[in-house]
C-alpha positions as CSV (number, residue, x, y, z in Angstrom):
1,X,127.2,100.3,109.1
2,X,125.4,100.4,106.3
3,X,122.8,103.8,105.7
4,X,125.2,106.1,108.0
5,X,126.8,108.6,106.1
6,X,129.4,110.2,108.3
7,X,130.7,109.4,111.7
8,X,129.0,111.8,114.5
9,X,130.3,113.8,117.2
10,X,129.5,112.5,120.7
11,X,125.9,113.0,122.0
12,X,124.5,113.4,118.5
13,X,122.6,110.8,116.5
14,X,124.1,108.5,114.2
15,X,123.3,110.1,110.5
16,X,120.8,107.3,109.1
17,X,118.1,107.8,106.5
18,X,114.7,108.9,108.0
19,X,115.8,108.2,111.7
20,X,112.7,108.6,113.0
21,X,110.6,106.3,110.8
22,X,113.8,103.9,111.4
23,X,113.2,104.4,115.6
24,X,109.6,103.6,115.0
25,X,109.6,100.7,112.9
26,X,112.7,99.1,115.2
27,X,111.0,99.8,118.5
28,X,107.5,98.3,116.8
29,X,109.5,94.9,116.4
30,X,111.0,94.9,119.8
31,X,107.6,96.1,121.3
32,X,106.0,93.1,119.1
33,X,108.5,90.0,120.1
34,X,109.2,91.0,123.8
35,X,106.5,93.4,124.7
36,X,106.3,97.5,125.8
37,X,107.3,96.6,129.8
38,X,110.3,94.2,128.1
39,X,111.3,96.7,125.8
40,X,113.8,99.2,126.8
41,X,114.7,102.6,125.2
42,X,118.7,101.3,125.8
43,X,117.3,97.9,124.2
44,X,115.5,100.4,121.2
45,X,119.0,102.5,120.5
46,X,121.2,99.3,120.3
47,X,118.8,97.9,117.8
48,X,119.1,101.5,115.3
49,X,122.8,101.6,116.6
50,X,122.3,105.1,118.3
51,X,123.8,105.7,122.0
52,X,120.9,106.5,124.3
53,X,121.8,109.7,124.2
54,X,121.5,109.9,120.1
55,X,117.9,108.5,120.7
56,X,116.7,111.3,122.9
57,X,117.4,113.9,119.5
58,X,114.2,112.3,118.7
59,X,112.2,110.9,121.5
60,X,112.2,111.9,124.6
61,X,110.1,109.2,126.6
62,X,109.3,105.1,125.3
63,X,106.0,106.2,125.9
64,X,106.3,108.7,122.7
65,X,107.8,106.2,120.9
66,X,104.5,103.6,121.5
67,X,102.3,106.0,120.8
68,X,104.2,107.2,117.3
69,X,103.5,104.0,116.7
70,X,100.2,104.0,117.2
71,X,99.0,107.2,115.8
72,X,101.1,106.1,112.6
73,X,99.3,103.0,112.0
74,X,96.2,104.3,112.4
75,X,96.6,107.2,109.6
76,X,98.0,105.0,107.3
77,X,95.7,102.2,107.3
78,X,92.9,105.1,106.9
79,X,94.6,106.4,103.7
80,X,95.3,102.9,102.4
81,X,92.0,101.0,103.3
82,X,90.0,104.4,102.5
83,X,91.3,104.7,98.8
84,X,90.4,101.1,98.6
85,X,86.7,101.2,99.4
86,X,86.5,104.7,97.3
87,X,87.3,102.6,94.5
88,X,84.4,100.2,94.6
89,X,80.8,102.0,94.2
90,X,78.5,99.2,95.5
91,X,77.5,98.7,99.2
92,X,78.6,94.8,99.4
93,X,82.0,95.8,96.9
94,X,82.8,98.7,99.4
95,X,82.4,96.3,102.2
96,X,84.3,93.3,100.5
97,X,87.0,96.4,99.8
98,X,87.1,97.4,103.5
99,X,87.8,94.0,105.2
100,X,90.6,92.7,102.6
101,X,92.5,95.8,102.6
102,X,92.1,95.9,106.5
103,X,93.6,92.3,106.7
104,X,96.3,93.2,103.8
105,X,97.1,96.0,105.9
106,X,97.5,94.1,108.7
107,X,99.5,91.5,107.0
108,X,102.5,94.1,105.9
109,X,102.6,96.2,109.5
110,X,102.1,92.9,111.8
111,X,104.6,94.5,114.1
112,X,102.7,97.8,114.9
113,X,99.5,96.1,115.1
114,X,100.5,93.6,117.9
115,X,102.4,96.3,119.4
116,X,99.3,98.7,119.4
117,X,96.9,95.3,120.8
118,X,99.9,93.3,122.9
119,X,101.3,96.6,125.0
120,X,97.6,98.3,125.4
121,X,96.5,94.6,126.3
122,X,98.9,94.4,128.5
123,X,100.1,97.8,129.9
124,X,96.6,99.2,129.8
125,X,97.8,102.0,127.5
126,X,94.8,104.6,126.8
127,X,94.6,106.1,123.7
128,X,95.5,109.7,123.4
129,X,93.3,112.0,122.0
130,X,94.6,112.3,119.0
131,X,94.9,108.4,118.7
132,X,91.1,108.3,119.8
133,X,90.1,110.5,116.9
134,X,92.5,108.7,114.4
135,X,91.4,105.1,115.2
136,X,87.1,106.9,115.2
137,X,87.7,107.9,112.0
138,X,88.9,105.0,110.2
139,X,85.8,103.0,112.1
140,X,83.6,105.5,110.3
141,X,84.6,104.3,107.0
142,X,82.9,101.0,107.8
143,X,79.9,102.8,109.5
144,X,79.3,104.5,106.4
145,X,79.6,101.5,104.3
146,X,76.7,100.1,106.5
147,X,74.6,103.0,106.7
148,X,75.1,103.2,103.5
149,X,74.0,99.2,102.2
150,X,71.0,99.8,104.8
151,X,69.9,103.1,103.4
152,X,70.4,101.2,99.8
153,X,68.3,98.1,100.9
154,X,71.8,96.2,100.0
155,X,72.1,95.4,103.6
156,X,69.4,94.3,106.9
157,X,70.9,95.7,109.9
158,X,69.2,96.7,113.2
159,X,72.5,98.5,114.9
160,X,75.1,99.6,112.4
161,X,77.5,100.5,115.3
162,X,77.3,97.1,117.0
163,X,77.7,95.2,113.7
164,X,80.7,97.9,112.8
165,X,82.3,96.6,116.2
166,X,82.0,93.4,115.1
167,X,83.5,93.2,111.9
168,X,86.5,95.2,113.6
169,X,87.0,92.6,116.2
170,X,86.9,89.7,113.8
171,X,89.3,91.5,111.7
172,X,91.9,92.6,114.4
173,X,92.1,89.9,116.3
174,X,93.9,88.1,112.8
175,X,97.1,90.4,114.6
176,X,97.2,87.9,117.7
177,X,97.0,84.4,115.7
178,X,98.0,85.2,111.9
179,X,101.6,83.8,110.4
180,X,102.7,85.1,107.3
181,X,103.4,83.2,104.9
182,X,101.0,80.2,105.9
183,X,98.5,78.5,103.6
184,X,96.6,81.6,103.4
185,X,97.1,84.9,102.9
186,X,95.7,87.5,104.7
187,X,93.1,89.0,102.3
188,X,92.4,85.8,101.6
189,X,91.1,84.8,105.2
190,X,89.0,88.1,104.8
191,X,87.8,87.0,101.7
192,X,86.0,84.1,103.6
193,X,85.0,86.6,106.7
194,X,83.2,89.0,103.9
195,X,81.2,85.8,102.4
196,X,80.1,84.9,106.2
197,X,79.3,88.4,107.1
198,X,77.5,89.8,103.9
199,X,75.5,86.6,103.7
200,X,74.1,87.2,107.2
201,X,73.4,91.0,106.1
202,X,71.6,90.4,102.6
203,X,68.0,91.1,102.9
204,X,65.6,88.2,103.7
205,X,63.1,87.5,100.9
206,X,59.5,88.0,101.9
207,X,57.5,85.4,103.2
């Protein structure tokens, strides 16, 4: 098979390049097409070509595996979305920055995100702690940007949280009807979102 580099002794894993990112990306397609309750970890180790045994050197539980998944997406797309908006110095560019990078992002890790919304959805998976404060944190990013535009006089907003929450639920729920590779891309479709949002934010002239 191609990416193993030896043949192993019984009960060890397969020697693959970065087996762990490999078990997480794998499982994050299996969770995605047949969901976390029809997933198994047997079903996971077939896919990488491990024995079951071989996929316990890394994870010990499905549930770890789910929530790698999770925690994973959410510090990238923080690091990727964040440099974006750091980029940009004006309220309404920052914003503009924020929601086409969120739906780019979405676009390349499709997988993970209807893994973290289809099994949570439908398992009722909490967060974890750690997942809580990974997924508050990239939500503050936006926050700021809309303190930020209000402070500025960029932006009219009565409730920067509840407007926050609703830019996030536009955006997220593209993972449950987006197709890649349709008419539109991704960013694209944000594009549009950004016009309809910013021109309900922009200050109303007086009068």
């Amino acid at each position: 098979m191609a990416g193993r580099t030896k043949r192993d002794a019984p009960g060890r894993p397969p020697s693959i390049d970065a087996p762990r990112e490999t078990i997480v990306a794998t499982a994050a397609r299996l969770f995605a097409e047949r969901g976390y309750d029809g997933t198994s970890l047997q079903d996971i180790a077939q896919a990488v070509t491990f024995t079951k045994a071989g996929l316990y050197h890394y994870f010990a539980t499905k549930q770890e595996i789910f929530d790698s998944i999770i925690l994973k997406l959410l510090a990238d797309m923080r690091e990727q979305v964040g440099a974006k908006v750091a980029a940009e110095a004006r309220p309404e560019d920052r914003l503009r920055a924020f929601m086409t990078g969120h739906a780019r992002f979405i676009d390349e890790n499709l997988a993970e995100f209807r893994t973290m919304f289809g099994a949570r959805g439908g398992a009722g998976q909490p967060y974890t702690p750690e997942q809580a404060a990974a997924r508050d944190a990239y939500a503050a990013i936006l926050l700021g940007i809309l303190e930020e535009g209000r402070a500025a006089g960029a932006f009219e907003i009565e409730d920067t949280g509840l407007q926050a929450r609703g830019i996030l639920g536009m955006l997220n729920w593209m993972a449950r009807w987006y197709c890649p590779g349709g008419e539109r891309p991704a960013a694209e479709i944000a594009e549009g979102f950004f016009r309809t949002v910013h021109r309900g934010l922009a200050p109303r002239p007086p009068g």
